[in-house]
C-alpha positions as CSV (number, residue, x, y, z in Angstrom):
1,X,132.3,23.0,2.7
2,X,128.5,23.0,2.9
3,X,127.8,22.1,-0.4
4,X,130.5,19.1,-0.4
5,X,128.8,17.8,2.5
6,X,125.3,18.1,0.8
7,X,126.8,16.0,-2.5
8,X,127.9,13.4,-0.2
9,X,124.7,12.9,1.4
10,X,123.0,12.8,-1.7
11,X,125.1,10.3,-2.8
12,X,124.8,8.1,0.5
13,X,121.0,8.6,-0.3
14,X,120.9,7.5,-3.6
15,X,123.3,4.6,-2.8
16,X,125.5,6.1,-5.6
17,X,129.3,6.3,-6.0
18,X,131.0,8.4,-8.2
19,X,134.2,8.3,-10.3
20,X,136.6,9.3,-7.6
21,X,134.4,7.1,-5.1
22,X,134.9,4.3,-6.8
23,X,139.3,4.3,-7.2
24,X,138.9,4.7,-3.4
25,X,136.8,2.1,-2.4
26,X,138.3,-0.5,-5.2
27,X,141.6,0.4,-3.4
28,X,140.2,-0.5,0.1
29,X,138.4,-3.5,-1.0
30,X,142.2,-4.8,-2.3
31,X,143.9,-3.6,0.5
32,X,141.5,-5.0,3.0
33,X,140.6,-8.3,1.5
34,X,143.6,-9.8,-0.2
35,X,141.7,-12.8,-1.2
36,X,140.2,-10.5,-3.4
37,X,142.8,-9.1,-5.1
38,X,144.6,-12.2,-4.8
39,X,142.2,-13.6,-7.4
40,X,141.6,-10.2,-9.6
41,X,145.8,-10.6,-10.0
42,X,145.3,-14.2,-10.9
43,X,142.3,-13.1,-13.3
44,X,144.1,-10.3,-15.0
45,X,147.3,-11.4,-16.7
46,X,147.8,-7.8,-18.4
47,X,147.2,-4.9,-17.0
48,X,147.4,-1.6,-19.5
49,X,147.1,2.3,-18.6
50,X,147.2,4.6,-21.1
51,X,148.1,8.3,-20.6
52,X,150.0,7.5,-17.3
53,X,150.8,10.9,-17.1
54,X,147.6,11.9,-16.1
55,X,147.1,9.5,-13.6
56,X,146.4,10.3,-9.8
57,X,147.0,8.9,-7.0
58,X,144.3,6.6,-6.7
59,X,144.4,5.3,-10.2
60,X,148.7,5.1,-9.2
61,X,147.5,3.2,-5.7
62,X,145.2,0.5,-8.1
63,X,147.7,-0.2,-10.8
64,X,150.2,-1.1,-7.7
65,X,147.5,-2.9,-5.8
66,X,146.6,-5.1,-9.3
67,X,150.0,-5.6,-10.1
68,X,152.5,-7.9,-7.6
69,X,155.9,-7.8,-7.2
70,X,156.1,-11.7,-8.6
71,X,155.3,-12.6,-12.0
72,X,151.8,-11.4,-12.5
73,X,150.2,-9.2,-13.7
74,X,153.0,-7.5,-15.9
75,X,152.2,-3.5,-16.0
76,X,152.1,-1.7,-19.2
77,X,152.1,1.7,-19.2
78,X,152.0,4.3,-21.6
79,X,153.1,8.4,-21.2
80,X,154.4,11.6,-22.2
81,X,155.5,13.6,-19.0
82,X,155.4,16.3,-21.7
83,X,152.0,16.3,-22.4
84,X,150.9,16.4,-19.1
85,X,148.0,18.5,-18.8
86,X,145.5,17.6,-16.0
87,X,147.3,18.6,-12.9
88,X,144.1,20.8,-12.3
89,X,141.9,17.5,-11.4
90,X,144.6,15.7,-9.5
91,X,146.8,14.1,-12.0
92,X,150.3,13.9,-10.6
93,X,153.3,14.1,-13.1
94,X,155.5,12.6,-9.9
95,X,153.6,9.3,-11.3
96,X,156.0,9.0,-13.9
97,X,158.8,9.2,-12.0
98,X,157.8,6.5,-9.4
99,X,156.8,4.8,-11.5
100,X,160.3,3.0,-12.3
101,X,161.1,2.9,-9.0
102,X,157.9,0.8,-7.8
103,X,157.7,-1.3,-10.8
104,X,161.7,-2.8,-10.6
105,X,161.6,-4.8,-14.2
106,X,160.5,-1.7,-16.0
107,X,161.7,-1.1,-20.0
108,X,161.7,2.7,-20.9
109,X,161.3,3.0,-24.7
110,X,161.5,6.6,-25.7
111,X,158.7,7.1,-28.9
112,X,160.8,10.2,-30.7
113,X,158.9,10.4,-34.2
114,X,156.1,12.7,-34.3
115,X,154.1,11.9,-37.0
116,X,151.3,15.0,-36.6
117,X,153.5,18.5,-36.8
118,X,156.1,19.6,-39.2
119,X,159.9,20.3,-37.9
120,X,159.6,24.0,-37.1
121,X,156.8,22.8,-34.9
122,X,158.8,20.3,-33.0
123,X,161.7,22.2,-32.6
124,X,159.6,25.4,-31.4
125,X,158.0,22.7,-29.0
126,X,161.3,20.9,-28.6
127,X,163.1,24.4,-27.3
128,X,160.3,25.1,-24.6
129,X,159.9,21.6,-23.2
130,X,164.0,21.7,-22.6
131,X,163.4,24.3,-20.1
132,X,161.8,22.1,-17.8
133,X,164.4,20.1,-15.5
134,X,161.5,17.5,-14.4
135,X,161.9,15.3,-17.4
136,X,162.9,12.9,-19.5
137,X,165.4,13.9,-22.2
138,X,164.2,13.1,-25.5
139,X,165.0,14.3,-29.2
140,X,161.3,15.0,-31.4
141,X,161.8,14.5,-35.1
142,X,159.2,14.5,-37.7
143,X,159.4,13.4,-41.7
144,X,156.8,15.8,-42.0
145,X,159.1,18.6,-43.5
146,X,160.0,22.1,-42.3
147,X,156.6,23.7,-42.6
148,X,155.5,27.4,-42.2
149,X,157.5,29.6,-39.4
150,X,155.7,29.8,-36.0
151,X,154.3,32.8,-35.2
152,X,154.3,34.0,-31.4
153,X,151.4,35.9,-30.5
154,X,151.2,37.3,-27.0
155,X,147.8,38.6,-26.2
156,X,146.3,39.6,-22.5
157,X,143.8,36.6,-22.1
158,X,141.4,33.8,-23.3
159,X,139.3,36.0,-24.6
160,X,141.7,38.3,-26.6
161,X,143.6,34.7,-27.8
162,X,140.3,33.2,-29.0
163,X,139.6,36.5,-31.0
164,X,143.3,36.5,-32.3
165,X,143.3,32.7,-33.6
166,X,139.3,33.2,-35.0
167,X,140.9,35.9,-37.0
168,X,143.6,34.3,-37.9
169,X,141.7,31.0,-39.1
170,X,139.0,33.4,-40.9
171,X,142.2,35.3,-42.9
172,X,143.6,31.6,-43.6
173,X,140.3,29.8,-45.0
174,X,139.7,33.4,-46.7
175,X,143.9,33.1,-48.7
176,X,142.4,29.6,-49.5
177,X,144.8,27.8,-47.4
């Protein structure tokens, strides 16, 4: 579009990257000068993402490009492909997936406890996440206790939803709880 084309040339002009700019070209410096990433591999024993799930490709393309398939650096990564939220600015669940088929010496450890929501929480969550064929089967508990009931509340948009929980919240802080 016009205005794409306008921010690019702005960047070119102010000799500025930005965040996506800067995956890509990091990725094409490593692929195109391997005595570069030769060293950054030898530099960077460890390398650690956090929130794999919401990864994109570039971010997937570095990790693989800093990591070898020899002894260094090992890959850590942690994920929930249940809490996988930013698909809207490129994050790419099939990450997870791949990511035990790139990475051959790979360790799943499953992280079960939640420590934040009661069990009528989990197990509401617990029964809607089970829908979804895309994932890996795990079992939530909690030691948090069974908690109030969940209350489903359908309403017709943001708008009405933000009025319902406001109103909601207000009635709660007004019972004193």
């Amino acid at each position: 579009s016009h205005l794409w084309k306008l921010y690019q040339e702005e960047l070119a002009r102010s000799n500025a990257v930005d965040f996506d700019d800067i995956l890509l070209y990091t990725c094409e410096l490593l692929k195109n000068f391997p005595d570069v990433q030769a060293t950054l591999r030898q530099r960077w024993k460890h390398v650690l993402v956090d929130e794999w799930q919401d990864t994109n490709t570039p971010q997937y393309d570095l990790v693989k490009l800093l990591a070898s398939d020899g002894e260094a650096p090992s890959v850590f990564v942690v994920g929930d492909v249940d809490q996988s939220i930013y698909s809207f600015r490129g994050a790419d669940i099939r990450n997870v997936h791949r990511f035990e088929k790139d990475f051959k010496k790979t360790t799943r450890i499953l992280l079960e406890q939640n420590y934040r929501s009661t069990s009528n929480i989990v197990q509401c969550a617990q029964a809607v996440i089970d829908k979804c064929d895309a994932r890996v089967r795990k079992s939530m508990i909690t030691a948090k206790g069974e908690g109030n009931l969940v209350t489903f509340k359908q309403v017709y948009d943001e708008e009405e939803e933000g009025k319902y929980v406001a109103l909601k919240a207000r009635s709660e802080v007004d019972a004193g709880r």
